[in-house]
Structure formats: structure tokens, C-alpha cells
N, CA, C and O atoms as CSV, one atom per row, in Angstrom:
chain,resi,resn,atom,element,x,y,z
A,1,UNK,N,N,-49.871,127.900,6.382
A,1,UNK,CA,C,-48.616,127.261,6.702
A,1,UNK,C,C,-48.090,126.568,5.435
A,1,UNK,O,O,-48.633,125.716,4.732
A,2,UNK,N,N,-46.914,127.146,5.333
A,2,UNK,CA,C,-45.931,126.284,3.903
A,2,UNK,C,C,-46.238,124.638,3.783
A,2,UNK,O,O,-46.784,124.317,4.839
A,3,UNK,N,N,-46.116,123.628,3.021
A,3,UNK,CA,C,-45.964,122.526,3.392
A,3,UNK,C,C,-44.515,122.038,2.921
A,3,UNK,O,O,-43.774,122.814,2.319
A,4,UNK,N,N,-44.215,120.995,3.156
A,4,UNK,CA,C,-42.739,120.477,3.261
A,4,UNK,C,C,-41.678,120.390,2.023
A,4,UNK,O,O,-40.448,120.433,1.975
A,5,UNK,N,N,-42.884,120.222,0.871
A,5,UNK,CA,C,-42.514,120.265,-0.544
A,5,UNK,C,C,-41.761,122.002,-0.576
A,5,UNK,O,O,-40.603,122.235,-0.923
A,6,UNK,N,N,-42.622,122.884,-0.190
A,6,UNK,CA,C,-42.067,124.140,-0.192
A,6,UNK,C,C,-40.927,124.639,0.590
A,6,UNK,O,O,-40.012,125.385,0.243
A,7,UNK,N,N,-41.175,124.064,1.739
A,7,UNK,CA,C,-39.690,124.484,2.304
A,7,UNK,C,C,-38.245,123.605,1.936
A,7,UNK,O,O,-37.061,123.941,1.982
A,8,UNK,N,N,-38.717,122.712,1.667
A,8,UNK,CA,C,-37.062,121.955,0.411
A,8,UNK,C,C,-37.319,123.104,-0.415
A,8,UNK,O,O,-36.633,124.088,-0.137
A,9,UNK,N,N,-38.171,123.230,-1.403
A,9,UNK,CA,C,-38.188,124.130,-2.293
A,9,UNK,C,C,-37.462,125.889,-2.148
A,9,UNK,O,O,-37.021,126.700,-2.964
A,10,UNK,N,N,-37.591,125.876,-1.124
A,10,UNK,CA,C,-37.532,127.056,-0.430
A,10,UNK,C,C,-35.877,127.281,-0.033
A,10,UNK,O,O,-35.376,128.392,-0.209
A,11,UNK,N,N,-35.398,126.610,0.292
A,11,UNK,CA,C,-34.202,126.141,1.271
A,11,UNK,C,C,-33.176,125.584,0.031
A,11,UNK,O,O,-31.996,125.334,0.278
A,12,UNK,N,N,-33.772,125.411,-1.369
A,12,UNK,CA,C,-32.731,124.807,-2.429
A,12,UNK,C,C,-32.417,125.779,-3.366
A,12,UNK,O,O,-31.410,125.995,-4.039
A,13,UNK,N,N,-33.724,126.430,-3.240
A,13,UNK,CA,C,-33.163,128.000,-4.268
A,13,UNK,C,C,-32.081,129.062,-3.059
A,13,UNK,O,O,-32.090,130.286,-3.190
A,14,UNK,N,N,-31.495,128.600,-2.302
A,14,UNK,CA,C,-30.284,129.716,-1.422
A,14,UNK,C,C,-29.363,129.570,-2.399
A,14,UNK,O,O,-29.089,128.605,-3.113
A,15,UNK,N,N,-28.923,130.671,-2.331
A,15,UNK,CA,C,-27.341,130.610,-3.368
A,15,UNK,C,C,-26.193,129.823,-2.343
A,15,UNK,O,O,-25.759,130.018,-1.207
A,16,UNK,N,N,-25.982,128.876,-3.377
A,16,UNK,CA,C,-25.233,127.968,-2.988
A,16,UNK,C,C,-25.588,126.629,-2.370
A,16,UNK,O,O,-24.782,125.861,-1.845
A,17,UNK,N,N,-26.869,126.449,-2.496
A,17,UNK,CA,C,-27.144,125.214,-1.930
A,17,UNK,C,C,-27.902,124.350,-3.233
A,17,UNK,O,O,-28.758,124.654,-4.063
A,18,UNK,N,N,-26.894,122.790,-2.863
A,18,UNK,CA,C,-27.225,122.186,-3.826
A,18,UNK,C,C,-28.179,121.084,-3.882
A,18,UNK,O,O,-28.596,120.473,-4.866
A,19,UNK,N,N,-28.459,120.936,-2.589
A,19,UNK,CA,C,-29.171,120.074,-2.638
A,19,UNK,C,C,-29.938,119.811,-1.429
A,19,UNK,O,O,-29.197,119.737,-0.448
A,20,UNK,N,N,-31.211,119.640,-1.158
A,20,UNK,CA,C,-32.068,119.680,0.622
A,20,UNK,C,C,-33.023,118.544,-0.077
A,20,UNK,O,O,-33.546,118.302,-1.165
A,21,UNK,N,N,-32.872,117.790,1.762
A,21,UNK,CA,C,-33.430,116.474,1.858
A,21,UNK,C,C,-33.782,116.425,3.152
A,21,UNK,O,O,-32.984,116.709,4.045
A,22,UNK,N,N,-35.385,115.948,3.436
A,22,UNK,CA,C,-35.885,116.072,4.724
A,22,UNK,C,C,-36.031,114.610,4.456
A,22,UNK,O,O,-36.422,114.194,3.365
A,23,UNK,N,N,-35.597,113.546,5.824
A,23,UNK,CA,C,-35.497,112.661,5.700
A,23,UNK,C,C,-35.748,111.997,7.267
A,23,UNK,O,O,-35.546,112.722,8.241
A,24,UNK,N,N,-36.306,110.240,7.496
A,24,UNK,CA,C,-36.718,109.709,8.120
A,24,UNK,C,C,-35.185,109.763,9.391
A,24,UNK,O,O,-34.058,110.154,9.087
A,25,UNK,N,N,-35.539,109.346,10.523
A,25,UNK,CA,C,-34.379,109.066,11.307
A,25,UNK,C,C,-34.063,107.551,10.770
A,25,UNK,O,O,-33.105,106.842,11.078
A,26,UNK,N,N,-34.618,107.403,10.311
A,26,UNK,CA,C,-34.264,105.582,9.491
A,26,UNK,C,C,-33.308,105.945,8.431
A,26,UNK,O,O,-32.512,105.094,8.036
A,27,UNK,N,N,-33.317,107.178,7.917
A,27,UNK,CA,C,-32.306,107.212,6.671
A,27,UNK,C,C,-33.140,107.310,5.159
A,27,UNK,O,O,-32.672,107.569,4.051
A,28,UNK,N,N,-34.452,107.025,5.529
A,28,UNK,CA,C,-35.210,107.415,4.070
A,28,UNK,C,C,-35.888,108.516,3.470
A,28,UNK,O,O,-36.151,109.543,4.095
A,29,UNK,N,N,-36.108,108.372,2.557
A,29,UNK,CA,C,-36.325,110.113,2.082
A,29,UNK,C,C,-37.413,110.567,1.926
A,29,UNK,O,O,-38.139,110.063,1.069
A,30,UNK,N,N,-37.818,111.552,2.630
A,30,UNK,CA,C,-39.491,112.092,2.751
A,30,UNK,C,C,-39.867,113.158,1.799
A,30,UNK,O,O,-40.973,113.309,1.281
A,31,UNK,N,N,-38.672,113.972,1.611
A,31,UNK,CA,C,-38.913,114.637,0.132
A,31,UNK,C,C,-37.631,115.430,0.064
A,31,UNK,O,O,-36.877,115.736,0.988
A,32,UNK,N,N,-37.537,115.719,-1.317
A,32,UNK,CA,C,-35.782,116.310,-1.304
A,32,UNK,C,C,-35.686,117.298,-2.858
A,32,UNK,O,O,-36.365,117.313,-3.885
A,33,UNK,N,N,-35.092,117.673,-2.625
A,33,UNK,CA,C,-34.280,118.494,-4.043
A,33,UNK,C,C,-33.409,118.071,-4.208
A,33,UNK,O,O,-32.812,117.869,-3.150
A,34,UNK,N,N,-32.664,117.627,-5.431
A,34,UNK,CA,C,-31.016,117.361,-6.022
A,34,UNK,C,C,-30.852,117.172,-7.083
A,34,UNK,O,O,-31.719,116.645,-7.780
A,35,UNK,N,N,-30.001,117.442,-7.415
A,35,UNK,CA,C,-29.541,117.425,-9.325
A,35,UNK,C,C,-29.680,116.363,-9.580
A,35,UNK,O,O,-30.122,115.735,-8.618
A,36,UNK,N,N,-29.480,115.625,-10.673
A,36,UNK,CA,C,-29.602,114.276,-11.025
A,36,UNK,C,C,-27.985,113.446,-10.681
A,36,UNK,O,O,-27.818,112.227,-10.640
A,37,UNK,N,N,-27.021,114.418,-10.484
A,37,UNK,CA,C,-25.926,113.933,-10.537
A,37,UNK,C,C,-25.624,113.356,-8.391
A,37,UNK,O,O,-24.712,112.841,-7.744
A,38,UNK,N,N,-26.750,113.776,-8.161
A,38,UNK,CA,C,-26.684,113.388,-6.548
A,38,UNK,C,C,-27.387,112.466,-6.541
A,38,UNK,O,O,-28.313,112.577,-7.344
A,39,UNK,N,N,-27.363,110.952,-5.593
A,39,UNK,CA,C,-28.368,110.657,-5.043
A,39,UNK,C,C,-28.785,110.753,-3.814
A,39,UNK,O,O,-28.010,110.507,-2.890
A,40,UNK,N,N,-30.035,111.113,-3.599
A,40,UNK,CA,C,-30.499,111.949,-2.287
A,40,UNK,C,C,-30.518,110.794,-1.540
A,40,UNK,O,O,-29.808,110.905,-0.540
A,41,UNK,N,N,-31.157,109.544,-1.667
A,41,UNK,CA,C,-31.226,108.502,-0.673
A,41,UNK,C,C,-30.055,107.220,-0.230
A,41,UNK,O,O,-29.952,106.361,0.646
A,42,UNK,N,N,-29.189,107.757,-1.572
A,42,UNK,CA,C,-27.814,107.284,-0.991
A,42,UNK,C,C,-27.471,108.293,0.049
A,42,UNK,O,O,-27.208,107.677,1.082
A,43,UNK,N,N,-27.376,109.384,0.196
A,43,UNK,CA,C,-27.322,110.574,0.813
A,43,UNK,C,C,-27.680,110.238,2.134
A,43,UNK,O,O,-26.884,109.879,3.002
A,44,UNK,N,N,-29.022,110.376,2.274
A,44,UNK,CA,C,-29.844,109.931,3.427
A,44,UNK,C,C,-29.745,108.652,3.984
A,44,UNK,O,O,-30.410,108.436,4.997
A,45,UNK,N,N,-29.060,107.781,3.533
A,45,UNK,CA,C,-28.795,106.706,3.841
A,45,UNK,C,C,-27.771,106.661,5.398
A,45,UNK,O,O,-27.977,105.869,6.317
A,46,UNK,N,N,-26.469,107.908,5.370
A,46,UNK,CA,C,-25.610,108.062,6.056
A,46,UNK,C,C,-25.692,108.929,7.009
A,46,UNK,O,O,-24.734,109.438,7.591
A,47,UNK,N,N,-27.224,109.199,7.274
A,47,UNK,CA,C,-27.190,110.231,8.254
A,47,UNK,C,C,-27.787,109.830,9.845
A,47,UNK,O,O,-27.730,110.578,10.822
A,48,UNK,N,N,-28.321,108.553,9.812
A,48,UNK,CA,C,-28.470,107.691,10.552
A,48,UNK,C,C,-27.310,107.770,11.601
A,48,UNK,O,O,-27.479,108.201,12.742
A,49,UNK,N,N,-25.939,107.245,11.039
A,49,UNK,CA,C,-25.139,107.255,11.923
A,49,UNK,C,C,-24.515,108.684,12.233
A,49,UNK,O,O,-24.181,108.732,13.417
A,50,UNK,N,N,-24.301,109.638,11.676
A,50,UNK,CA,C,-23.762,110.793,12.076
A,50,UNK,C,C,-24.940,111.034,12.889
A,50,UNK,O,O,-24.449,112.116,13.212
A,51,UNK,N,N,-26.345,111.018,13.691
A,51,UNK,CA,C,-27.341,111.554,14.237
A,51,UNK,C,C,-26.605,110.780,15.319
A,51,UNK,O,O,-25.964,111.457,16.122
A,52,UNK,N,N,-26.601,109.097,15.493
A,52,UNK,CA,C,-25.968,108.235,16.733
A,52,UNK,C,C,-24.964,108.677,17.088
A,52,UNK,O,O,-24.918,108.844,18.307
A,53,UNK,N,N,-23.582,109.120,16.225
A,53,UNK,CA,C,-22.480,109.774,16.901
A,53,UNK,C,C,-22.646,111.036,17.403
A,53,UNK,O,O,-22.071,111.242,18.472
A,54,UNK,N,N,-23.139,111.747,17.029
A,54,UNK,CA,C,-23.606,113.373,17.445
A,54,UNK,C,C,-24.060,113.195,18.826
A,54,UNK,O,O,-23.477,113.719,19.775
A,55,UNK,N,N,-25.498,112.174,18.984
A,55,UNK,CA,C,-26.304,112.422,20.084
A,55,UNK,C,C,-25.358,111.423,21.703
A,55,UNK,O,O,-25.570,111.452,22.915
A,56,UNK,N,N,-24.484,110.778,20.958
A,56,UNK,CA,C,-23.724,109.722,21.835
A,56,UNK,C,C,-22.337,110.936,22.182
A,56,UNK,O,O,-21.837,110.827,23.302
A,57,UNK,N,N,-21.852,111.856,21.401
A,57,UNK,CA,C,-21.104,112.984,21.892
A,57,UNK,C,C,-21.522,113.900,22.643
A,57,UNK,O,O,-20.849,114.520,23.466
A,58,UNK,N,N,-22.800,114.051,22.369
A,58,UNK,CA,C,-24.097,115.086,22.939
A,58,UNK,C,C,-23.767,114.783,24.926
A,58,UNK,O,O,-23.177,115.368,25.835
A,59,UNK,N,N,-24.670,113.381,24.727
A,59,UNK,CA,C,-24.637,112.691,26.031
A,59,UNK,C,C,-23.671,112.586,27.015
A,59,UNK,O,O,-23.884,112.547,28.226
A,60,UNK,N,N,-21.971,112.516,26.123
A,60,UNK,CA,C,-20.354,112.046,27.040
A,60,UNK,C,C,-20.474,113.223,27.269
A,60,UNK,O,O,-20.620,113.233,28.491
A,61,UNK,N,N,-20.538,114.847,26.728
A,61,UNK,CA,C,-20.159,115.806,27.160
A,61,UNK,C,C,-21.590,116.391,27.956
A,61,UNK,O,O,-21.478,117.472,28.533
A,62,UNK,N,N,-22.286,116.024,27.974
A,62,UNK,CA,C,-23.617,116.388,28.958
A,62,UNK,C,C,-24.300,118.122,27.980
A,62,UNK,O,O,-24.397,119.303,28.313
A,63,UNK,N,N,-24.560,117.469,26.944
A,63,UNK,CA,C,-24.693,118.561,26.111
A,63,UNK,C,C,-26.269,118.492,25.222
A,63,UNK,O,O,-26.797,119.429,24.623
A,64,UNK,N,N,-26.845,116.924,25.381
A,64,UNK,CA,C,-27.787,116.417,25.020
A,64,UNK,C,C,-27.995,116.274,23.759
A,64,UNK,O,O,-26.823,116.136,23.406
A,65,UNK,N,N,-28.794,116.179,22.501
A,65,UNK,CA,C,-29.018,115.145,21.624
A,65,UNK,C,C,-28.280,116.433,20.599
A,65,UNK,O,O,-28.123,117.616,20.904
A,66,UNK,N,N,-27.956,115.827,19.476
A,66,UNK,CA,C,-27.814,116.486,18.760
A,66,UNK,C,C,-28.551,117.422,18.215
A,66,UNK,O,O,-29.681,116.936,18.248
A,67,UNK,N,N,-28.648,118.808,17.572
A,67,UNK,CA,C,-29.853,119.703,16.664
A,67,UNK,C,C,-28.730,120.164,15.827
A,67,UNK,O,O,-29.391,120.033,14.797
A,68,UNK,N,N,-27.561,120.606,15.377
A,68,UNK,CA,C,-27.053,121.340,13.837
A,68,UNK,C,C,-25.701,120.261,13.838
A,68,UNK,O,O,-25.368,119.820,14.938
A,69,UNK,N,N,-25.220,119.996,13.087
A,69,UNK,CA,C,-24.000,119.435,12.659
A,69,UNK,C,C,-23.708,120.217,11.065
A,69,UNK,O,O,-24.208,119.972,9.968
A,70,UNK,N,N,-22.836,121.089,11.424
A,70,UNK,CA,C,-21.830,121.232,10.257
A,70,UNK,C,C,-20.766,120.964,10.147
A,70,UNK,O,O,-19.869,121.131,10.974
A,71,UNK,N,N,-20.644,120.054,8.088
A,71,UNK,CA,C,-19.731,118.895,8.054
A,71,UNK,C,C,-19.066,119.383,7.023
A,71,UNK,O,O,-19.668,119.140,5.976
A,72,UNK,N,N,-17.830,120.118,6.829
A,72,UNK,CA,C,-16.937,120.437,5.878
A,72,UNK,C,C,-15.717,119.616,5.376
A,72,UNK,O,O,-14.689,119.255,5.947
A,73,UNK,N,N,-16.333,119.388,3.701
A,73,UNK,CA,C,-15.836,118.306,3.376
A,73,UNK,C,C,-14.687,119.308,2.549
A,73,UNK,O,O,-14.651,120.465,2.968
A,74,UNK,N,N,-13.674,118.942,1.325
A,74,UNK,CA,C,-12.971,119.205,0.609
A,74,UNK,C,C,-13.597,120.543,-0.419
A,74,UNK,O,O,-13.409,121.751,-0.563
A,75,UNK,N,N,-14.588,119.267,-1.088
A,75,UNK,CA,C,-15.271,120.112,-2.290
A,75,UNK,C,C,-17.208,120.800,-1.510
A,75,UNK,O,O,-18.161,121.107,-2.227
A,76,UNK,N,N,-17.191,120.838,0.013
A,76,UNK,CA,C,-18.466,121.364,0.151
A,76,UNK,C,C,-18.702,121.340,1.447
A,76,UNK,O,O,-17.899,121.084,2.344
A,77,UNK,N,N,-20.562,121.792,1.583
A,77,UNK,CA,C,-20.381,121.609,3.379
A,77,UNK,C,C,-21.640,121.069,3.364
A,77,UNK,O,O,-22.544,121.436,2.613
A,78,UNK,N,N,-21.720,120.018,4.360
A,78,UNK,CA,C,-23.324,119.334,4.834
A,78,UNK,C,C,-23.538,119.898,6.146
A,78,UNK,O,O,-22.670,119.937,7.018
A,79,UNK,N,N,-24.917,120.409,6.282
A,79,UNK,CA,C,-25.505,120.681,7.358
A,79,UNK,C,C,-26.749,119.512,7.666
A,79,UNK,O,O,-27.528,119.025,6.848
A,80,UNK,N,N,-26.677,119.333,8.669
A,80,UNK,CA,C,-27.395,117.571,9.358
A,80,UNK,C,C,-28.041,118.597,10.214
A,80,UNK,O,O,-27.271,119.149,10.999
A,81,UNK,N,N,-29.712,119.110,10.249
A,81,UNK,CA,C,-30.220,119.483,11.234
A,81,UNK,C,C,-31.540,118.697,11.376
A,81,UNK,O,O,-32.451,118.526,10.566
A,82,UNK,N,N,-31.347,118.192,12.872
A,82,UNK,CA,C,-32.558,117.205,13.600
A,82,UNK,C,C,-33.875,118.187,14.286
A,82,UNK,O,O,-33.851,118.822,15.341
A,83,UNK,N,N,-34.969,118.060,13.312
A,83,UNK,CA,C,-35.820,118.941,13.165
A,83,UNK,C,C,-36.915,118.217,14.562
A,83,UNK,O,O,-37.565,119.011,15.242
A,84,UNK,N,N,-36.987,116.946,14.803
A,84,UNK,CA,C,-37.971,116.394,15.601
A,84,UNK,C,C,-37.438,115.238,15.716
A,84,UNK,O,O,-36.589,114.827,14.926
A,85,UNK,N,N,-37.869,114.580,16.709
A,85,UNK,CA,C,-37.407,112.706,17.291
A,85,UNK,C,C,-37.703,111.898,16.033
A,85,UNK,O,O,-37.034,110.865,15.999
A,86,UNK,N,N,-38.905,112.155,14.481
A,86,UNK,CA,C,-38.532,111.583,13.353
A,86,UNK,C,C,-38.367,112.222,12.379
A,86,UNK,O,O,-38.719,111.699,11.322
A,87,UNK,N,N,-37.917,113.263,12.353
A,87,UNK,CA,C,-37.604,113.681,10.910
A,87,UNK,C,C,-35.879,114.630,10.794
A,87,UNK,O,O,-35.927,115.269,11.844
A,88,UNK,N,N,-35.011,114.871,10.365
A,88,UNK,CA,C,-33.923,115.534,9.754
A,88,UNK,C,C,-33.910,116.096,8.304
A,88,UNK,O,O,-34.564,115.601,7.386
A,89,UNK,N,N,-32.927,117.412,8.170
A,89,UNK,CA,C,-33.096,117.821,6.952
A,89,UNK,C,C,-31.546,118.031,6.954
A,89,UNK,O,O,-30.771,118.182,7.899
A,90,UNK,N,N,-31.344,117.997,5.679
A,90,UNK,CA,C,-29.844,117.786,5.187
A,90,UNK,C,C,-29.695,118.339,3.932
A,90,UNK,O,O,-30.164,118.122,2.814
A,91,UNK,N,N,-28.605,119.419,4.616
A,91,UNK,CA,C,-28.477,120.713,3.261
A,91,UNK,C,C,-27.086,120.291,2.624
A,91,UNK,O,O,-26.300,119.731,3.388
A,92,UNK,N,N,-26.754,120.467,1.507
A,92,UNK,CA,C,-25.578,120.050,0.835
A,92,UNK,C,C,-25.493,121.232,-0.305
A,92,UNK,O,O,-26.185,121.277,-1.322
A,93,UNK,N,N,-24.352,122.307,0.148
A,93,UNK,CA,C,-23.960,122.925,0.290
A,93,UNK,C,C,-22.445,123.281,-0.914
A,93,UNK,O,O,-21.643,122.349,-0.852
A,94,UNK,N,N,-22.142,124.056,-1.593
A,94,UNK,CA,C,-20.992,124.345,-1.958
A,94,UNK,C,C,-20.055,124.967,-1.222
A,94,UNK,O,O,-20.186,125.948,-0.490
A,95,UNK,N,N,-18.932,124.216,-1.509
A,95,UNK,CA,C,-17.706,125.275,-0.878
A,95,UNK,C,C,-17.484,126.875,-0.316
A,95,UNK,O,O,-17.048,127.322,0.746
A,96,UNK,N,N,-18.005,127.512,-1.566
A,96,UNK,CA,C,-17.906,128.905,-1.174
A,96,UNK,C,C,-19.622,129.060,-1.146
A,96,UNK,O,O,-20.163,129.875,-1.892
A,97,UNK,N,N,-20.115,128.526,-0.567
A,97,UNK,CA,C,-21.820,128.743,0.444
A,97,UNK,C,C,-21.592,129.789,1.496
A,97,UNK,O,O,-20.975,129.334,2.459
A,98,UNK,N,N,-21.867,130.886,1.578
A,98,UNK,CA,C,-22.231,131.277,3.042
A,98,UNK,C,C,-23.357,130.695,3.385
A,98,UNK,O,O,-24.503,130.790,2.945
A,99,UNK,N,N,-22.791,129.965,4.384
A,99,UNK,CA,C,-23.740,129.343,5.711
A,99,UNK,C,C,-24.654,129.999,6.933
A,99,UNK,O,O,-25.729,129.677,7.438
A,100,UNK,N,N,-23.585,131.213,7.195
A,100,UNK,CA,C,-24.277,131.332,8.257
A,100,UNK,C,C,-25.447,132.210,8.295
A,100,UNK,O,O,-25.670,132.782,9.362
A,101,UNK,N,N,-26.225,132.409,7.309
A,101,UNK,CA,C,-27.391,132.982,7.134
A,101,UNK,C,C,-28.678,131.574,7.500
A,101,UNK,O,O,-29.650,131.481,8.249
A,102,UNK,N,N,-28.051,130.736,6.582
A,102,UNK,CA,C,-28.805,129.341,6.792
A,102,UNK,C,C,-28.991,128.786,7.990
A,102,UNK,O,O,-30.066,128.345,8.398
A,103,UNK,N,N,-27.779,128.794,8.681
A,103,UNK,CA,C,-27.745,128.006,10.130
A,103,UNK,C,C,-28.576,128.653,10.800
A,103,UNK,O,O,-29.341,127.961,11.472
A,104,UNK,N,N,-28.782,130.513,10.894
A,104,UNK,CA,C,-29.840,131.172,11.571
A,104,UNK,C,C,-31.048,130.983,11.156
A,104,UNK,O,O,-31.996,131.046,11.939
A,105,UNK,N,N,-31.146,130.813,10.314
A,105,UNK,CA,C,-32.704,130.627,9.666
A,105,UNK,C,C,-33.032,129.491,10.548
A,105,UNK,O,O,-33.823,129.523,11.490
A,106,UNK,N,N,-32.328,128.469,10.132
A,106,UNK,CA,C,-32.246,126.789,10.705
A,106,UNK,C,C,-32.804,126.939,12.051
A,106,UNK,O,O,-33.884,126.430,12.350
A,107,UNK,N,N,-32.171,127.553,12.785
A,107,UNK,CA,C,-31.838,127.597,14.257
A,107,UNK,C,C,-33.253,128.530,15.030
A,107,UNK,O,O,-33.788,128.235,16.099
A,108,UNK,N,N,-33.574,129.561,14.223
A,108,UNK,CA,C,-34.567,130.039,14.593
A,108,UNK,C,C,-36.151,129.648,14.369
A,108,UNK,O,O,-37.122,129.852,15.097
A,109,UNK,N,N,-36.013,128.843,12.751
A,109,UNK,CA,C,-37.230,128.183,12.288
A,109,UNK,C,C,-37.628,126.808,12.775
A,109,UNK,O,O,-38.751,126.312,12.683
A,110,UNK,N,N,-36.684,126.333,13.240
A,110,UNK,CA,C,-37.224,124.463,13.589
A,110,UNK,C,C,-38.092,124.158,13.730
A,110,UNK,O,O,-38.715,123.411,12.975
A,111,UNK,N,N,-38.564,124.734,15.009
A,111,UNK,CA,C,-39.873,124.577,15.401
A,111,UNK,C,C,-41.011,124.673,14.234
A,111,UNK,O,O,-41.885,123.889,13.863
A,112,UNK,N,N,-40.727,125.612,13.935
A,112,UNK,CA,C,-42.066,125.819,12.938
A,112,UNK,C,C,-41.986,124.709,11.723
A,112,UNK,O,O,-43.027,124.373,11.159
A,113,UNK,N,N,-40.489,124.052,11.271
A,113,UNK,CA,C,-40.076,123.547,10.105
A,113,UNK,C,C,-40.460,122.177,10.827
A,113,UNK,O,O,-41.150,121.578,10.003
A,114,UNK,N,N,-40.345,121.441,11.916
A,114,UNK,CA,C,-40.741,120.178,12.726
A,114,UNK,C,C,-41.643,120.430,12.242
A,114,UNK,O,O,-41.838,119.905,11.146
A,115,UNK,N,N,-42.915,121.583,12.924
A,115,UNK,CA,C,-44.628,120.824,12.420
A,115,UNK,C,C,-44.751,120.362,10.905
A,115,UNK,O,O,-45.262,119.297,10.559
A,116,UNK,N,N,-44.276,121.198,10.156
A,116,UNK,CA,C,-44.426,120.082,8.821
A,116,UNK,C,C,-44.253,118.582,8.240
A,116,UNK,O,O,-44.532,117.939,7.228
A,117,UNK,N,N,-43.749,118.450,9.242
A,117,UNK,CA,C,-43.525,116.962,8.945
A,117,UNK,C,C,-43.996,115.963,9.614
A,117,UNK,O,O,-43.738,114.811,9.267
């Protein structure tokens, strides 16, 4: 079984992704990839509340907790996926990223990507 170092590792060499951070539901950082020009735990800092709004939208529409949030900004796209009740990984993404290879991976691997952590 991979360990966690490898699948950031793994998940940062995709073309187009700039940056992966598996991180606490507290917002702190358990291990990450990013250029020097990112900071990952400023990063992780803000995902705290997008997990509370997600899982509090989850709940009004009877849809239950959050698991993928994709967040398209100007210059890029964040993917917020809630891997287990403590851990999230957070892909940061370029503009012209195809995603949806990732989101399947995402979507089909969790499970296996949760036990690592």
C-alpha cells in the first residue's frame, strides 16, 4: 500500500496540478506539495469553513455531508475532497487543468486514499 507522502506525490505530478495538500479537518497540514510561491497552510487554513458550508448545504438539501467540491476561481480550480471524518485533500489546479480525469480517480479511490491517513 502507497503511503500518503506518495499519493500527494502522485496526485502533483497530473498535468496541471499545482499543488496537493492532505490536511487536518482543523485546517492543518499533514503533508502537501507546492511551489514555494504557494503557501499550503495558509491554504489549508480556509478549508475548514468551505467543509461547514458544504456539509450545512449537504444537510438543508437532504443530500448529507459533503465528499467533492469544485471551486473555479478566475486564474484556477480547487478541488476540496473529504477523504474521512479527519482528514481532506485539496488539489489546486490550473485554469486549463482537465479535471475530470481527477475527480474520477478522486471519486473512485477514497476509500482506499482515507486508509492512508
Amino acid at each position: 500500500m502507497p503511503s500518503i507522502r506518495e499519493l500527494v506525490a502522485a496526485i502533483s505530478q497530473r498535468d496541471g496540478v499545482e499543488a496537493t495538500i492532505v490536511l487536518g479537518r482543523d485546517g492543518l497540514v499533514i503533508d502537501s506539495v507546492a511551489p514555494a510561491t504557494m503557501d499550503a497552510e495558509r491554504l489549508a487554513a480556509h478549508i475548514p469553513s468551505i467543509l461547514t458550508g458544504g456539509d450545512d448545504l449537504g444537510a438543508s438539501a437532504e443530500r448529507g455531508p459533503l465528499q467533492v467540491a469544485v471551486i473555479e476561481h478566475q486564474g484556477g480550480i480547487c478541488v476540496v475532497c473529504a477523504l474521512s471524518p479527519e482528514a481532506v485533500l485539496l488539489v489546486v489546479a490550473r485554469a486549463d487543468a482537465h479535471i475530470a480525469s481527477l475527480l474520477y480517480e478522486l471519486r473512485r479511490n477514497r476509500e482506499q486514499m482515507a486508509a492512508l491517513v
